[in-house]
C-alpha positions in Angstrom: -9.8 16.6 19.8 -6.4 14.6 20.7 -8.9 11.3 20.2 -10.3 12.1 17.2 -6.8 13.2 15.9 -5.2 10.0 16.8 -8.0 8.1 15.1 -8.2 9.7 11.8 -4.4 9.5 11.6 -4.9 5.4 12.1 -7.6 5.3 9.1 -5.0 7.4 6.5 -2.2 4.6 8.0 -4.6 1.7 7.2 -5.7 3.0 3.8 -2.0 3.5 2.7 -1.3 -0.2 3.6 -3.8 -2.2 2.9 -3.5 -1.0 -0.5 0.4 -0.9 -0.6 -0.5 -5.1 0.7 -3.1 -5.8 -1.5 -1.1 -4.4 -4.9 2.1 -6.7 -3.9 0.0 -9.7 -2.5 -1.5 -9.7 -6.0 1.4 -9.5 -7.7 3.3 -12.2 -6.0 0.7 -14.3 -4.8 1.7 -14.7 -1.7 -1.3 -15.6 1.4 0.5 -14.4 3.6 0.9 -10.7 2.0 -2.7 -11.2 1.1 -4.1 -12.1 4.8 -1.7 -9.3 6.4 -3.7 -7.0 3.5 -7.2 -8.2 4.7 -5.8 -7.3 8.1 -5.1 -4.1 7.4 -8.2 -3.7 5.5 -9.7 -4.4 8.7 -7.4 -2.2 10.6 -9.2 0.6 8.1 -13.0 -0.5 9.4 -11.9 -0.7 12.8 -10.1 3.0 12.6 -13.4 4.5 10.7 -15.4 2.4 14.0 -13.0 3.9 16.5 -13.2 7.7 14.8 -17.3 7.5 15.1 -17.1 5.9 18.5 -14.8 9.1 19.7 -16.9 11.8 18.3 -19.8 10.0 19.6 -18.6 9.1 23.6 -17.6 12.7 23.8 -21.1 14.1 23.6 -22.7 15.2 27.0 -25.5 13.2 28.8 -29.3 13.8 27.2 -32.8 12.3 27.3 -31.9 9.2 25.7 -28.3 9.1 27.3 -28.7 10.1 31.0 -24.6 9.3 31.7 -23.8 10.2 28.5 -22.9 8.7 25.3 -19.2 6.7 27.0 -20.4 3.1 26.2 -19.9 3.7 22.9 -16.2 3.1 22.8 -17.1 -0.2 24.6 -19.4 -1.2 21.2 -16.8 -0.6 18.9 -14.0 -2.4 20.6 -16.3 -5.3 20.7 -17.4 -4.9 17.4 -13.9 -4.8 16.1 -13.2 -8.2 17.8 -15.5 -10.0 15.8 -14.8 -8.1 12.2 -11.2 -9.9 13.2 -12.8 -13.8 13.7 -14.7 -13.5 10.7 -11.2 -12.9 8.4 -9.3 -14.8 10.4 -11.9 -17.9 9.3 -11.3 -16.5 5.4 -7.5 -16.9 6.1 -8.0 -20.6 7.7 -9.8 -21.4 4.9 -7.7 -20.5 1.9 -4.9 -21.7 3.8 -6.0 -25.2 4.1 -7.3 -25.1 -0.1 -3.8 -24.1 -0.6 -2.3 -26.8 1.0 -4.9 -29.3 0.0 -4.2 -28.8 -3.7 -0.7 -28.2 -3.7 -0.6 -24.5 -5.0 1.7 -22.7 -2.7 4.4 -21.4 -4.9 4.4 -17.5 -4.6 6.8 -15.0 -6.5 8.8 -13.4 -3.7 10.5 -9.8 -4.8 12.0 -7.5 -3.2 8.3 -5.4 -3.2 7.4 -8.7 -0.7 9.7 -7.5 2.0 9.3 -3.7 1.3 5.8 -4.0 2.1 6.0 -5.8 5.2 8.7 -3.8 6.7 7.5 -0.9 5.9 4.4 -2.4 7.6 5.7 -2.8 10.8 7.5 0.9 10.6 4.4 2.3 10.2 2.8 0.1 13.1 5.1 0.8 15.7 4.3 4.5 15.2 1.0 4.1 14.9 0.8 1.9 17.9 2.9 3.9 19.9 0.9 7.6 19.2 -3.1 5.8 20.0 -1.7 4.0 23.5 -0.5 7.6 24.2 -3.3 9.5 23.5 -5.7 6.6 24.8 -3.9 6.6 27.9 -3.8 10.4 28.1 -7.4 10.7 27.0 -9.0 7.1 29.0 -10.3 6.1 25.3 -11.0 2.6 25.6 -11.7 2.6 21.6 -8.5 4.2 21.2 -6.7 1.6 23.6 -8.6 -1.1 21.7 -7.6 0.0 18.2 -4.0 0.3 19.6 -3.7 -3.8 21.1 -5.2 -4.2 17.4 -2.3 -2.5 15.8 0.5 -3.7 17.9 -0.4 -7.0 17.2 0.1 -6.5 13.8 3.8 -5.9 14.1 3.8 -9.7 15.7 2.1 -10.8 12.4 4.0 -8.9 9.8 6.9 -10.5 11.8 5.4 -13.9 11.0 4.7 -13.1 7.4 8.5 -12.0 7.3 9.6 -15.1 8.3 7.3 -17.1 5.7 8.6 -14.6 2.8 12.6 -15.6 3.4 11.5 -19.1 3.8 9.4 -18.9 0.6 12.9 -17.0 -1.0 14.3 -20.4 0.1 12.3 -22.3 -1.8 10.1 -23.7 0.9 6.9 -22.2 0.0 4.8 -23.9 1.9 6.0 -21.6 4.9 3.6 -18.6 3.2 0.8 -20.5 3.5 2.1 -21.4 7.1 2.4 -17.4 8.0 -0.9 -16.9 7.0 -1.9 -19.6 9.2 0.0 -18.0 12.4 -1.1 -14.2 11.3 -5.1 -16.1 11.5 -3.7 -17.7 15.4 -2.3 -14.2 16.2 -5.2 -12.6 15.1 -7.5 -14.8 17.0 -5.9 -14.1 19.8 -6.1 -10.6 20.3 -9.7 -10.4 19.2 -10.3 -12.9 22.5 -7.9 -10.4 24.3 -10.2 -7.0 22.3 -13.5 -8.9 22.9 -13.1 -10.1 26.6 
């Protein structure tokens, strides 16, 4: 029960963000608010994966599943590694039309920061609870989704960075976070995937 517990409190974390992204990515146009939204929109598919691949891995062996139904968690951690590649190529992408035609100004508020630090509050928790209850429960799925969700502090951090820079007036440097949330990003879903 701890497993499923820790997972369904992940896909109400990821829903709450990935909308609180998306609305103030919109609004100030910003790639890098956008790309850390897709992430956490992600984040949401891979929680929903990890809360089906708990329920499932804890049901005993049977005909079809003589050592039971374990390898499940396996699937899912894989599976969540290349949901991650496939943004991360949508972020490349965008990235380089933005710089490419020049259109890189954003509208940074004080929304853009809110967002992303409010992000990272809510990923250090998160993180923090699924290693915890992965570690306590030997949830691979649950160890996976946490790497996934630590890493996202590392690329809000990044985003961060691009937003004050963007504040600055160099606005290129959103389109730049977005480029290092995609490195990060590709990263771990070696890391998940391996």
């Amino acid at each position: 029960m701890d497993k499923k517990k820790a997972a369904m409190s992940s896909i109400i974390a990821a829903i709450f963000l990935s909308s609180f992204k998306f609305i103030v990515g919109v609004l100030t146009f910003s790639l890098g608010i956008i790309s850390e939204a897709l992430h956490s929109l992600l984040d949401l598919l891979a929680a929903l994966i990890t809360y089906i691949s708990v329920s499932i891995s804890d049901k005993p062996a049977d005909k079809e599943h003589n050592y039971g139904h374990g390898k499940i968690e396996n699937l899912a951690a894989f599976f969540e590694s290349v949901l991650l590649i496939v943004t991360c190529g949508w972020i490349i992408y965008e990235a380089v039309q933005r710089l490419i035609s020049g259109n890189t100004h954003i509208e940074v508020s004080i929304w853009s920061y809110v967002v992303i630090i409010t992000s990272m509050i809510v990923d250090i928790t998160r993180s923090r609870a699924l290693f915890k209850t992965a570690k306590k429960t030997n949830s691979q799925a649950l160890e996976a989704d946490a790497i996934h969700f630590s890493t996202d502090i590392l690329s809000s951090g990044v985003v961060l960075v691009g937003l004050i820079c963007s504040g600055l007036g160099y606005y290129k440097a959103d389109v730049f976070s977005a480029l290092g949330v995609a490195v990060i990003v590709l990263y771990i879903s070696y890391r998940l995937g391996k």
